[in-house]
N, C-alpha and C positions, 0 to 999 in steps of 0.2 A: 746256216747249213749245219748240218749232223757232224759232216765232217771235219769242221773247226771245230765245235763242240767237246769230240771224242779227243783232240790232239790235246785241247785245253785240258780235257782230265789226267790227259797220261801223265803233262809234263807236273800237276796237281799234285802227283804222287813224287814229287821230292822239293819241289818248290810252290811256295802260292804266288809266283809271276807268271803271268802271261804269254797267249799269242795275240797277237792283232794281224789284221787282213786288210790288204787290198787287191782292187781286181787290176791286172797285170795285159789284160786283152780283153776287152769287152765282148767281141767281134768272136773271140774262137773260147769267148767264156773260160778261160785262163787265170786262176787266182795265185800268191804268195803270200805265204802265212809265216811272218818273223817273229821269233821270240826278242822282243828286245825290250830292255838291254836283256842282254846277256844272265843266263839266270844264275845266280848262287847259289852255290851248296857245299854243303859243310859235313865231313863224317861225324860219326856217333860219339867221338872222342873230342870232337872239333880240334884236332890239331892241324888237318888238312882243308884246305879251300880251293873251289874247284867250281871253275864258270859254266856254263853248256852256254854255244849257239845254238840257233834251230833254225830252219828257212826249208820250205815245203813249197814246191810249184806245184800246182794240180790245175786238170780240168776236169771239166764234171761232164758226161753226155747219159745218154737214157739208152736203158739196154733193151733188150730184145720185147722182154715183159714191160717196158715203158718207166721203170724204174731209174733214177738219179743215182749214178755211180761216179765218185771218184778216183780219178787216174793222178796216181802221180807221176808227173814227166820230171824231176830232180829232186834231189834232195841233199841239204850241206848239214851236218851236224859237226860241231868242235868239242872239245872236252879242252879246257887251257887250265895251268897254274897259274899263283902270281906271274912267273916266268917267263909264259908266255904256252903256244900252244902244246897239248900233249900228241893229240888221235885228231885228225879230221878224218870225217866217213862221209863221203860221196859218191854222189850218180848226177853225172849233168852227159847227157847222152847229145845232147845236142852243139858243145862245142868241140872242135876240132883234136883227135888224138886222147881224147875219153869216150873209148866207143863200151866199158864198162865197170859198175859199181867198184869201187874201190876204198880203198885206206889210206893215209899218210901217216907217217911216224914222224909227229916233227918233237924236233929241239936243236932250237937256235944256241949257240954259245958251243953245244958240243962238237969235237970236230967230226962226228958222223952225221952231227944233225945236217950240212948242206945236204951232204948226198944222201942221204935217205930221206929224207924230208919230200924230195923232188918224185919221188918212186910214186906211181900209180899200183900199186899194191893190191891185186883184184881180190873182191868179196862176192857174197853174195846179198842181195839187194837185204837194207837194211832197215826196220820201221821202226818209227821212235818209241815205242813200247820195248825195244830188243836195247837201243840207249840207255834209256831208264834199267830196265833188269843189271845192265853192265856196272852202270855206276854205284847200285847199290852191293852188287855179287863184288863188284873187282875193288869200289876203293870205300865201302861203306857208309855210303850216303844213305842215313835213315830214309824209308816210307813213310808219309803223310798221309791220313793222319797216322794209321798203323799200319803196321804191313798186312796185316789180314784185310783191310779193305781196301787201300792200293794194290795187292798181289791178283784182286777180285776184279778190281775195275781194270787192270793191264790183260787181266785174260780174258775178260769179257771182248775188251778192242779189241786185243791181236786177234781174235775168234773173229769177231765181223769182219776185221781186215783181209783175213785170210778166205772168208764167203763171200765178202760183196766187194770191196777193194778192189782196183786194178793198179797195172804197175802200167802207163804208157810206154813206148817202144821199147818191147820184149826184145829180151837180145835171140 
């Protein structure tokens, strides 16, 4: 599907790891698409190292015109150090007392990391094209192969994303 396709490019523009997919619901056509492991990256100095998770639920149904759209129903990204985690950014709408898209600030060892770590920290809904932009804006994780043609292929996605994409249960 397309939509694996285009995830695979975005995540292309800072690492050449992968996503792989399995289908999660046959019955309500329900796919998750995991980055793993976990992918590596490195700023333009390399003095900093820096994992990303990724894990995408989506369904796909046919819209009005009969066209295959998918919906994402969650979605977990992490950003961790050696250390351990920095940023998780989630939307799991579907279990209890995450009714939305949110943020964590973790870090373990500090004494603020318990209690804020725990914080549901609300956002607004998050695609991994907007990840990728971060990592390279905020801790300078080079584009692959350059930024002129990662900066291309991220605005092309988020552009379709934002035409045909849906988000399942709009808050």
């Amino acid at each position: 599907m397309e939509f694996r396709n285009q995830l695979q490019q975005v995540i292309a523009c800072i690492t050449p790891e992968s996503y792989f997919h399995y289908i999660t619901d046959a019955v309500e056509n329900v796919e998750r698409l995991v980055l793993t492991p976990p992918a590596s990256v490195q700023d333009s100095g390399e003095t900093l190292t820096l994992s990303l998770s990724a894990s995408h639920v989506f369904e796909v149904f046919e819209d009005t015109k009969g066209t295959l759209v998918p919906s994402t129903k969650q979605y977990h990204y992490q950003i961790a150090d050696p250390d351990g985690s920095l940023l998780r950014l989630e939307n799991h709408p579907d279990e209890p007392n995450t009714l939305w898209p949110h943020v964590h600030v973790d870090r373990s060892g500090r004494s603020w990391g318990k209690a804020i770590g725990g914080l549901h920290i609300p956002t607004n809904r998050i695609a991994l094209e907007q990840v990728v932009r971060f990592l390279h804006r905020e801790f300078d994780i080079p584009y692959l192969p350059d930024e002129n043609a990662a900066l291309k292929v991220l605005s092309e996605i988020y552009k379709q994303h934002t035409l045909v994409r849906s988000w399942a249960d709009e808050p």
